[in-house]
Each structure stands twice: as C-alpha cells, then as structure tokens.
C-alpha positions in Angstrom: 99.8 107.0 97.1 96.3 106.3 96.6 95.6 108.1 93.8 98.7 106.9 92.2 97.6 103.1 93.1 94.2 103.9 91.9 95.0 105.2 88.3 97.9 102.4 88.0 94.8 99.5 88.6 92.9 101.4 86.3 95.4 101.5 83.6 96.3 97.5 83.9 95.5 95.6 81.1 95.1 93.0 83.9 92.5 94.9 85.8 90.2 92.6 86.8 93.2 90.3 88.5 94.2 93.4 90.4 91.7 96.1 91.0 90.2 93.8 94.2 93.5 93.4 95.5 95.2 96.2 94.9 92.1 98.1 96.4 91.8 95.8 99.6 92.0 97.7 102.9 93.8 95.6 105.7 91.3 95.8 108.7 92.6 96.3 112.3 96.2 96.1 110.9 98.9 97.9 109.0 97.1 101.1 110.0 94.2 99.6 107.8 96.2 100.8 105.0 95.3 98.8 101.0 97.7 96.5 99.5 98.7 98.6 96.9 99.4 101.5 98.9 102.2 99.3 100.9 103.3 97.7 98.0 103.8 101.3 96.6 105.5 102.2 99.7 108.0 99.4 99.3 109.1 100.2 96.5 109.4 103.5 97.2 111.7 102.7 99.8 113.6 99.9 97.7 114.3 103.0 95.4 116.1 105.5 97.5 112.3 107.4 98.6 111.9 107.6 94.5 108.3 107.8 94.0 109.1 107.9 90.1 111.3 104.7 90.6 108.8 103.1 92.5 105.6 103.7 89.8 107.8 102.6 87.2 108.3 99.4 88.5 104.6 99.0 89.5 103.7 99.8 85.8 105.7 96.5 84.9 104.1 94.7 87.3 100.4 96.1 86.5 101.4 95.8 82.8 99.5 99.2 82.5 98.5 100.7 79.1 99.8 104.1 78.8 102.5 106.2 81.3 101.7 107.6 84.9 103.6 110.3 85.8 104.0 112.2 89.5 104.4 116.2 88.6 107.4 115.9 91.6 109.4 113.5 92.8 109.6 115.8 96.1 106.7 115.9 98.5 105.9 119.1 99.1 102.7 121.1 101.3 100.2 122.8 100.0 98.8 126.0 101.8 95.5 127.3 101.3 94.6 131.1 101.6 90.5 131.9 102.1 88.5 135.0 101.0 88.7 136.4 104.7 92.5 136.4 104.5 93.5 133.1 107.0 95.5 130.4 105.8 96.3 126.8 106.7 99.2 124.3 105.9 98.4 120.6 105.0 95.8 119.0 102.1 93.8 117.9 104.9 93.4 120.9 106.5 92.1 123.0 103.5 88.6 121.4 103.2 87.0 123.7 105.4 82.9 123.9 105.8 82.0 127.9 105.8 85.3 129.4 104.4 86.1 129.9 100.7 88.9 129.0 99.1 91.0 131.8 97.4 93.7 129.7 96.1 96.6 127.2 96.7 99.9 127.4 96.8 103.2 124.9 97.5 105.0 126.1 101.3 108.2 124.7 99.1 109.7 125.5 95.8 109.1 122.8 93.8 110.2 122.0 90.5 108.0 119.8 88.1 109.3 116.2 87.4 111.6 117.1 83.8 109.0 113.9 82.2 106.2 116.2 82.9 107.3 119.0 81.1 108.3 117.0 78.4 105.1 115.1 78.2 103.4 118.3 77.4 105.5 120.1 75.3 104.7 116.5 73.1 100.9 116.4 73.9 98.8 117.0 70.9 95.9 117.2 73.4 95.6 117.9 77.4 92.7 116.5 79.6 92.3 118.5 83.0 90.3 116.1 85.1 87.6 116.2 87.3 88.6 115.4 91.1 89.1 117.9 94.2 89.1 121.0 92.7 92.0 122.6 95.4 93.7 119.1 96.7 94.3 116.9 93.7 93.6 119.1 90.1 95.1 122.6 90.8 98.1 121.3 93.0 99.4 119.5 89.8 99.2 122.8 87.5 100.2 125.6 90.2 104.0 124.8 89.7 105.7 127.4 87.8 107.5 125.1 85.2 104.0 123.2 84.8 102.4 126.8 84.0 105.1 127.8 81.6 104.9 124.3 79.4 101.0 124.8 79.6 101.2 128.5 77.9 104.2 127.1 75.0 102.1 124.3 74.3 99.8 124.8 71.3 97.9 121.3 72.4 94.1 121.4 72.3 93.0 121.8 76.2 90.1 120.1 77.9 88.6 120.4 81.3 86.2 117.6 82.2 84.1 119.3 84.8 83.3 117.4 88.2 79.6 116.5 88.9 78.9 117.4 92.3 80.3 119.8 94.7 82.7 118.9 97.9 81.9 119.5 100.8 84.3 122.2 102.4 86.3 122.9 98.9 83.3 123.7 96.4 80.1 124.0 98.4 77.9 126.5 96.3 80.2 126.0 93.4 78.3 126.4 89.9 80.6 125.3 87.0 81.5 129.0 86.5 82.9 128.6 89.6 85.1 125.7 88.7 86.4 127.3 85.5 87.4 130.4 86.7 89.3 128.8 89.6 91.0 126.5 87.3 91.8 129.9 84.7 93.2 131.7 87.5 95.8 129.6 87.3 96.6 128.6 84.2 94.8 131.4 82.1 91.7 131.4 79.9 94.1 130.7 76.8 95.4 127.2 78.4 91.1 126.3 78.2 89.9 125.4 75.4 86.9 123.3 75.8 84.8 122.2 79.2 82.6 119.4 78.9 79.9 119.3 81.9 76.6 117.3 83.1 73.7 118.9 82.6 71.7 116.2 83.9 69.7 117.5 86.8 67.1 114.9 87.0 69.2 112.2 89.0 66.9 110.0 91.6 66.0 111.8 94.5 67.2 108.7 97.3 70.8 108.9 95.2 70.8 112.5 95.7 69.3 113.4 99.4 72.2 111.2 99.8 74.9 113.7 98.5 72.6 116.5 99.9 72.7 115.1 103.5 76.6 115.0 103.0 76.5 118.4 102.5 77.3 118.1 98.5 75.1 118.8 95.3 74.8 118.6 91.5 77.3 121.1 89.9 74.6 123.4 88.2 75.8 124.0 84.6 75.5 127.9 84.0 76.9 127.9 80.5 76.1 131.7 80.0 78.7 132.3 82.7 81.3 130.2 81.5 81.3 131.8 77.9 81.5 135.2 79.3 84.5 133.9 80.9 86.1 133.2 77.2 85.6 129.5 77.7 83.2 127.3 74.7 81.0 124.8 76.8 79.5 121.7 75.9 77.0 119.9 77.8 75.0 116.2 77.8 74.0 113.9 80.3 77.0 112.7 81.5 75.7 111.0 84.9 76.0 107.1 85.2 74.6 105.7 88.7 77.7 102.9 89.9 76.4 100.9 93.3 74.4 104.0 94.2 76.8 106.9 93.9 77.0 109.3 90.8 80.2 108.6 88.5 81.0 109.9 84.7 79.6 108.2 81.9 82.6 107.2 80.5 81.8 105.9 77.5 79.9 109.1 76.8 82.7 111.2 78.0 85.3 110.1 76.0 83.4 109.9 72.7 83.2 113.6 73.1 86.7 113.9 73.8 87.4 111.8 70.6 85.0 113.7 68.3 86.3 116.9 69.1 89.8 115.7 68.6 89.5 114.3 65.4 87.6 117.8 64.4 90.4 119.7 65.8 93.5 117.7 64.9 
C-alpha cells in the first residue's frame, strides 16, 4: 500500500494539496499507519478486498495524470533463495546482512493482472525502475505471464539503475551486479538501455551517512555491463533532496526522451 499511495500522490495533478496529507503518519494511533494508506485500505475493503477497485477510485480522487496499475490483484509471498542454498518466506525477511541473494520467487501461482499484460503488449517503450532490487523491481517481472508479454513486446526497454546499494539486498553490488540480476530474469533481449550515475564525488557528511548505514554509491563498471550484451549510458544523475541522494529527474528523463525520439 505504500508504494501504491506514494506513486498515486506523485501522479496527482493536485500534488501539492495531497502529498502532506496523504504522506502524514498518525503518531501513537492507528498503528501509526499514513492517511493514505487507510484511506487505501478502505477502499479496498468497500471493494470486495479489490486492490484494483480501490486504486481506481483513488485515481479519481487524486485526479492523477497517467494509470497505476498493481501486476496482481492477489497478494501473494515472495521467497528468497541465497548463494549458500537457505531460503526464507516473507519481503521482510529477505534483506538479510552477510547472505546473497540468488533470486526470488512467488510461494503462490500468481497470474498478472490481464491490464498489465495488456499495457505492455501496447507500450511503445518500458521503464524498469530503480527501487529494491529483490522486494519491489523483480517481484513485478518474475510472474510468468509478465515474462512472456516482456519477450513478444518489440517496445524499447530501459532500466534506470538505483544509486546506492541496500543494505542486506545489494551490499557490494556494482551496476553489473544490478543488470545481470535484473537479465536473469527477464533476458538480456528484454534490456535495451541502462542509464546510471556516475557521479562519485557526492559530499563526504551526505555519504558517511549512507556509509554508516551500511550502504554505498553503486560503482558504475560499464565495461562489465557491455560484456553482458547491455549499451550503457552514464552522467551525473545525483541531486541532494533534505540531505539524502535522489535522481536528478529532470536530467533523467531528458535522457529517456532523447533516446526515444532517436529510437521511435
């Protein structure tokens, strides 16, 4: 649900009116849960449990630019399998400091939501975002109907590459490392493009902060990357937001456009 809320708020046309209370976390009550996720969760509920229903109606509400789209209606677990063979059950278990991650997979059999599917077999371009690597990017694309749309689809494929690491999914991760787990799944022929930082000269408070958490910058090894198949371009993508490293995304999606328009 937060994810959801939080690209819904971003989408408004009305954001300003609704990203501080949308984003507001009760204190002390309601589990200290935000106003968006309850007002989600009512919906939800007003719907029959249809997460689809209940997004649908927020977008009226948010009067959102654009469509947001859950890859299931039906909740399902993910389970996590490490290099040393163990596995655990639950997105929060799978961050786990000193074990890497082989790969995830659904406990259920899941079907994509039939919008997905049809939203890509009509994209003339696809943008796989930055975010957890193993919780929130490759659960969306590990479904089999997902995977099968991706490899009929002749759209132009993108992978905006995260700028740090996470502690416990990506520790050590170079942005080889980040390709090649997202190819895995979806195959070096689904990849078209990565954009990446290369901007390794970020102020060193900002960053002992991310280094005392255990995270760093994503290194950008572009020679590695290629020899994966996979063309690379890199800038200086970092923008500093109330101390914390975020994409530039002006910068980011001029480079999205450009290479569209060259493309398409």
């Amino acid at each position: 649900p937060g994810d959801i809320r939080r690209v819904l708020v971003s989408l408004s046309q009305d954001e300003e009116i609704f990203d501080d209370l949308f984003n507001y976390r009760f204190k002390d009550v309601l589990g200290e849960h935000t106003v968006g996720n309850i007002i989600l969760a009512a919906l939800c509920e007003m719907n029959n449990g249809s997460m689809l229903r209940a997004i649908e109606h927020l977008s009226r509400v948010l009067n959102i630019k654009g469509k947001v789209l859950p890859i299931s209606d039906m909740p399902y677990r993910l389970k996590a399998v490490y290099s040393d063979g163990s596995t655990v059950i639950g997105e929060k278990n799978i961050p786990c400091p000193g074990k890497r991650i082989k790969y995830v997979e659904t406990v259920e059999k899941i079907r994509a939501n039939p919008l997905v599917i049809k939203a890509i077999n009509e994209a003339d371009a696809i943008i796989y975002s930055p975010g957890s690597l193993y919780t929130s990017l490759l659960p969306n694309l590990i479904l089999d109907d997902v995977k099968e749309a991706l490899k009929a689809s002749k759209a132009y494929k993108i992978y905006i590459a995260n700028i740090v690491t996470q502690y416990g999914e990506t520790n050590g991760y170079q942005l080889s490392d980040h390709v090649k787990a997202l190819i895995d799944v979806i195959g070096k022929e689904q990849l078209d493009l990565v954009i990446a930082n290369d901007d390794m000269n970020v102020d060193k408070e900002i960053l002992r902060k991310y280094l005392d958490d255990n995270q760093d910058l994503v290194y950008p090894d572009v020679e590695n990357v290629n020899a994966l198949g996979v063309e690379t371009q890199t800038s200086r993508l970092i923008n500093v937001q109330d101390k914390y490293l975020r994409h530039n995304a002006n910068k980011v999606a001029a480079y999205v456009i450009k290479q569209l328009i060259d493309i398409l």
